[in-house]
N, C-alpha and C positions, 0 to 999 in steps of 0.2 A: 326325753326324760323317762316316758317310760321302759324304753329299750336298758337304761342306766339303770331303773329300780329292778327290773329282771332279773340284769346281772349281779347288782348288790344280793337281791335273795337269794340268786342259784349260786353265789359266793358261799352266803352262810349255811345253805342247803349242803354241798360237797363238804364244807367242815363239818359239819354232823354227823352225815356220811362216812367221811372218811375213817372219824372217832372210832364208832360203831362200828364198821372193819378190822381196823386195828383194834380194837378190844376184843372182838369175836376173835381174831387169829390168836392172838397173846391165852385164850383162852383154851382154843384147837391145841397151840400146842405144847401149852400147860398141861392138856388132857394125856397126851402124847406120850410126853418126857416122863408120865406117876412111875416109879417103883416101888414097891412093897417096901423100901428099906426103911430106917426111920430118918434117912438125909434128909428126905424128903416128906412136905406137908401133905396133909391131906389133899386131895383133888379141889374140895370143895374152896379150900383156905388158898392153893397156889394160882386158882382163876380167880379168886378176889382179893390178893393181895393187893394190888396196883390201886383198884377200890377202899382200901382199910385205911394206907397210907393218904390216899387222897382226903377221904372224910377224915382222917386225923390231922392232917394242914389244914383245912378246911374249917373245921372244930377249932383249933385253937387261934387261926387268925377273926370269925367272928367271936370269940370271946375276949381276943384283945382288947381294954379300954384305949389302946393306939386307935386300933381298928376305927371305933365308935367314933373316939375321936376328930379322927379324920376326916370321915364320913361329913359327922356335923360340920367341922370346920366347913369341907368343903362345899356343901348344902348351903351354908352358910353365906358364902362368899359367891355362889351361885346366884341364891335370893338375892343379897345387896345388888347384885351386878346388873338387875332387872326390874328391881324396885326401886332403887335411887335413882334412877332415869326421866323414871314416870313420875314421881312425885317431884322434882328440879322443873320438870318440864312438863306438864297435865295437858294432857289429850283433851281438847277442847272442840265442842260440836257447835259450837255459835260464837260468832263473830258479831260484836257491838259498834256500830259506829254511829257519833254521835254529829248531828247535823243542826249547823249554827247559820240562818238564813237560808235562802235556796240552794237548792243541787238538781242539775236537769236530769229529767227521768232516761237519760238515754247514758246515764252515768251509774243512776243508782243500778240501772239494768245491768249493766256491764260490770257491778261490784258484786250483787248475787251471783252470776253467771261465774265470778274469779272466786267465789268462797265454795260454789256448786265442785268446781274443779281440784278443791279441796277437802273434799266431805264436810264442808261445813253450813250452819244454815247464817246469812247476813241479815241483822237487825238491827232498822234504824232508828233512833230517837232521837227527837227534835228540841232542840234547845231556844230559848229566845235573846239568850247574850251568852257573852265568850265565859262571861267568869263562870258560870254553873257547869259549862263545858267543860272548863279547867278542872273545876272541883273534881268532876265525875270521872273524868280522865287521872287524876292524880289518884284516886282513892281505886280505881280499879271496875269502877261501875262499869265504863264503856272502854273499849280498846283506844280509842282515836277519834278523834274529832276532827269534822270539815267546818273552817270557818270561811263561808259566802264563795266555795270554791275557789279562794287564793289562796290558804295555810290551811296547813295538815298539824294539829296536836295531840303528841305523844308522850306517853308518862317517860321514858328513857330514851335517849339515843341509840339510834338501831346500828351496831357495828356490821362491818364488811361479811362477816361469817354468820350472820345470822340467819338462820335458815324457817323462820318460824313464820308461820300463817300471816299474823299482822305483820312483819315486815316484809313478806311478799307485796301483801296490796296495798300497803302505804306507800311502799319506793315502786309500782306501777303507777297508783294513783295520782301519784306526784305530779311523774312521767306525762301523764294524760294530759292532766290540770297543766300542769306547764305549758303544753302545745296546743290546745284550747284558749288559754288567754293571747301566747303570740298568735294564732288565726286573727281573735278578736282586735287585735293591734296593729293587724296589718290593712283593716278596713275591704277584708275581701265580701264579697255577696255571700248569701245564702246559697246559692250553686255552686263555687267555687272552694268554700270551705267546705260540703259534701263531699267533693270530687275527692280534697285532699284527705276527708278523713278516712275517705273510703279507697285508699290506693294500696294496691297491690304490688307486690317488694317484687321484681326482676330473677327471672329462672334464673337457677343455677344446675350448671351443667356437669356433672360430675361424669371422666374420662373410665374412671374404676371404682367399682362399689368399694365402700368403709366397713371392715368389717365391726359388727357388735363392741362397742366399749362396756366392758364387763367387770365389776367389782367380787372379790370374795365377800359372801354375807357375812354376819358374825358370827350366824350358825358353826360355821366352818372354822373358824379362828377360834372360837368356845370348844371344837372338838377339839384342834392341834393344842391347845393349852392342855385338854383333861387329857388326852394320851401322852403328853411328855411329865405332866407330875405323874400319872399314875405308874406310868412305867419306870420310871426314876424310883418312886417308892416300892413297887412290888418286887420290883430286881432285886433291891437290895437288902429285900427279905427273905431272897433267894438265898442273895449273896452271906450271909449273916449266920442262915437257918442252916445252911450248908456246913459253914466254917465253927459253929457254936457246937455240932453234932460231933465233929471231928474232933475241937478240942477238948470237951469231954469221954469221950469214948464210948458216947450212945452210940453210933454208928456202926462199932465192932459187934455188937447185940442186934441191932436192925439187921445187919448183913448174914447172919447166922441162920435167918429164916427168909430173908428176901433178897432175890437178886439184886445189885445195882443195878441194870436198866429199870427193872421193876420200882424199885425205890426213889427214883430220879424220877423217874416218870410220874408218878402218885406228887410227889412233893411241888413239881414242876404245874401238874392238873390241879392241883386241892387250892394253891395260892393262886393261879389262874381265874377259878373260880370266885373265888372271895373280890380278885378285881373287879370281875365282871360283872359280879351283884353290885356293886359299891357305884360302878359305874353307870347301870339302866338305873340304882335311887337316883342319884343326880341326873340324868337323863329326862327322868319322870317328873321330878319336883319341878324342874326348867320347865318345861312344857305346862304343869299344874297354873305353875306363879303365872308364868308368863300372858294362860290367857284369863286368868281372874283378875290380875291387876290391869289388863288389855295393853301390854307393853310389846312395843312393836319389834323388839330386838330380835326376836326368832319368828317375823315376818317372812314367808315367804319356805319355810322351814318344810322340805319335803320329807316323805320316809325312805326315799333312795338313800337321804342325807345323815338322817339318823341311825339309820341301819351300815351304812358303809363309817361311820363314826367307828360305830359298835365293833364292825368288821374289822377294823384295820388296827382297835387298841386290841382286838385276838389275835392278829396275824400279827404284831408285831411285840406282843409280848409273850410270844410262840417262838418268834425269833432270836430276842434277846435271853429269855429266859434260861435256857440250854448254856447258852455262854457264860451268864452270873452261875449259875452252878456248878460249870467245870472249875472256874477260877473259885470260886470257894472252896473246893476239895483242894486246891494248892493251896492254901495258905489257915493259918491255927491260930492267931494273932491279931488284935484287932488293929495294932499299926501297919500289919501286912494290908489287911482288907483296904486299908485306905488308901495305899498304895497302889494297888488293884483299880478301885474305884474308878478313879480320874480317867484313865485310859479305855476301859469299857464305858464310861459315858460322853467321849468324846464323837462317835459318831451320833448319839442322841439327839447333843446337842449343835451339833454343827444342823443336822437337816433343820431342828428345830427354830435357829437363829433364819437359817435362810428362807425357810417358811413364812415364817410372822414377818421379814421382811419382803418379801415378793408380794406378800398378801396386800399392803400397801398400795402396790401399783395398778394399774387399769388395766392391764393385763396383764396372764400368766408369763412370767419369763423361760427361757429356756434351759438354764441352771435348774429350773422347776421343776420342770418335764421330764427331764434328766433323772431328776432326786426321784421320781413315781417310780420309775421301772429301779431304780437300786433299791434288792430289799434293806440294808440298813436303813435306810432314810424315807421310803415309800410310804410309811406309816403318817406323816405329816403332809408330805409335799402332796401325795393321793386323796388325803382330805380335803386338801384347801382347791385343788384342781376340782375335786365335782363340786365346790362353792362357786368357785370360777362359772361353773355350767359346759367346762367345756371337751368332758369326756367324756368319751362314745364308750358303749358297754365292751365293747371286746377289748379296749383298750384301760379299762376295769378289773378284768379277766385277767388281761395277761401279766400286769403287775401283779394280782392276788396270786396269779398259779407260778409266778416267779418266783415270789416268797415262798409261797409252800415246799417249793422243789429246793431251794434254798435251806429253809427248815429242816427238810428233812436229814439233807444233809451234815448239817450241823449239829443237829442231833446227834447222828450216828458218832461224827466225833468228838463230841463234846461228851458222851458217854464212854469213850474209850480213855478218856484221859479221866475220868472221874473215876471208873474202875480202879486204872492204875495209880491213881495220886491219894487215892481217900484215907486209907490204912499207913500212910506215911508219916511219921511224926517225927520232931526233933526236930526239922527248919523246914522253910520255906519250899516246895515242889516247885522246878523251875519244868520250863519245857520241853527242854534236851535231855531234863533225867526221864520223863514221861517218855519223850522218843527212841532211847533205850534199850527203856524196860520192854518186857515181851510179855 
């Protein structure tokens, strides 16, 4: 695990890195390219242009009331998801059992010992008839009552999925009580009912180890859900902010002083950003709620886990993001967008259906494994894999550095067709007119 958190921070360490590279050079050779003529900005204004753009997406998606919106909603829905749990279901430190005639001490021992194994403390109270035990039992005083070690009374019927403290040691204690009075029935001595209660179950020989049965936590499944709305939403503010600039003719004005890679890029960073705050809130309140109200849902919750969360909605909305952009400079119409739409969120949604379902199973499948290393889908299936527990850092690594190399590429052309399609107006830019043009 530690080797895994390493690799999550020298993840987000290289994207930092790499940022600040690529800005230093964009800068270098902004400084390069100045001529005296007036085409061209100031030095100071052409190494911060990519900056200007960026804080002005930036600027207007936190001043959105969507924005705010959102946010809360999502806050929102994050709280509920962590406090309706605990309150349905109250984390309880003491255990009541209420005791109607005798119970041999080699029982009560054995009922501390099974609430010990539960964090909890076992407390007896002794009744003198059944009705008062009833009473207390109905009303919530005591959990359960033994009556003279043959019946066990419960306020409700304990269903087969019940997983909760008192139906643990009632359906053991049962169990005990049960084979406790047949001993007594079978008229065996005191040494022989010793023997049996003390017998030891028959080795079992296993030919090959089993490996680990493993569930994804919810931690993990809480990230796959925030990375597939967020990037659902933030594309397609791409996609919008894109296609809304073109059909006005802001864009002819933008372009007059900023490059399009320049201007793709700022637009692509500035709404980037705004996810990425949006997303450590919700991050942070989860973590707050979770341990004032002591709810146990993000049990176990490492910062490999949180930070590779974090990593994977930038790497893959690093990925996507280039794409809703280009397809925005095709199209000026919002029945076009829609049309667009559907088909760029169909790898989305495919890794994200198979995710939340593998996440189900006891272990990761190989469809899974698969989706980590492709970057369209890696974003989810990557996450629910370090819930699993079951990936090694380098294999962290080489999904993250697959993406990247990916990205970049798609960048590259996903900027060549934005160039060529943005200034297009009058229909639809298909991809063979893009192919083309020179």
């Amino acid at each position: 695990m530690k080797a895994l958190r390493f690799a999550v921070i020298a993840t987000a360490v290289v994207l930092s890195v790499a940022f600040r590279l690529w800005r230093r050079r964009r800068r270098r050779d902004a400084s390069a390219s100045t001529t005296p003529t007036r085409r061209h900005a100031p030095r100071q204004f052409v190494a911060s242009d990519v900056g200007l753009v960026m804080g002005r997406e930036l600027r207007e998606r936190l001043r959105s009331h969507f924005y705010l919106l959102g946010t809360i909603a999502i806050v929102l829905v994050v709280g509920a998801a962590i406090v309706i749990p605990t309150l349905t279901h109250p984390k309880s430190t003491s255990e009541s059992i209420g005791v109607v005639g005798t119970l041999s001490t080699s029982t009560r021992s054995w009922l501390a010992t099974s609430g010990q194994a539960f964090g909890v403390h076992v407390r007896f109270v002794e009744f003198s008839d059944v009705a008062h035990a009833r009473t207390d039992v109905s009303s919530g005083r005591v959990d359960f009552a033994v009556v003279n070690g043959l019946e066990l009374v419960v306020k409700t019927g304990i269903s087969p999925g019940d997983t909760s403290t008192t139906a643990y040691i009632v359906q053991a204690l049962a169990a005990r009580l049960g084979t406790q009075r047949a001993l007594a029935a079978a008229h065996l001595s005191a040494q022989q009912a010793a023997t049996l209660a003390h017998s030891a179950p028959v080795p079992i020989v296993a030919l090959h180890r089993a490996g680990p049965v493993k569930h994804v936590n919810a931690t993990s499944i809480i990230g796959v859900i925030l990375i597939f709305v967020m990037l659902q939403q933030y594309n397609t503010w791409i996609l919008m902010g894109v296609m809304e600039e073109k059909a006005s003719r802001v864009i002819e004005v933008l372009l007059s002083t900023v490059r399009p890679v320049r201007l793709l890029a700022g637009k692509v960073m500035g709404i980037g950003l705004a996810a990425l705050l949006q997303a450590s809130v919700v991050v942070a309140f989860a973590l707050v709620v979770s341990s004032v109200v002591g709810s146990d849902l993000l049990h176990g919750t490492g910062t490999a886990q949180i930070l590779g969360t974090l990593v994977w909605l930038v790497l893959g909305y690093s990925l996507y993001s280039w794409v809703y952009a280009a397809a925005g400079s095709m199209a000026e119409r919002q029945d076009q967008i829609q049309s667009l739409a559907l088909p760029l969120s169909l790898p989305l949604i495919v890794g994200y259906v198979v995710t939340l379902t593998a996440a189900s199973s006891p272990t990761p499948s190989l469809l899974l494994k698969v989706f980590a290393y492709i970057p369209l889908t890696a974003p989810f299936a990557m996450t629910a894999l370090v819930g699993f527990g079951g990936v090694a850092w380098w294999q962290f690594a080489l999904s993250a550095l697959t993406s990247i190399v990916c990205t970049l590429g798609i960048a590259r052309l996903a900027t060549g067709i934005y160039r060529r399609a943005i200034l297009r107006t009058g229909r639809r830019v298909r991809l063979k007119d893009v192919r083309r043009s020179t």
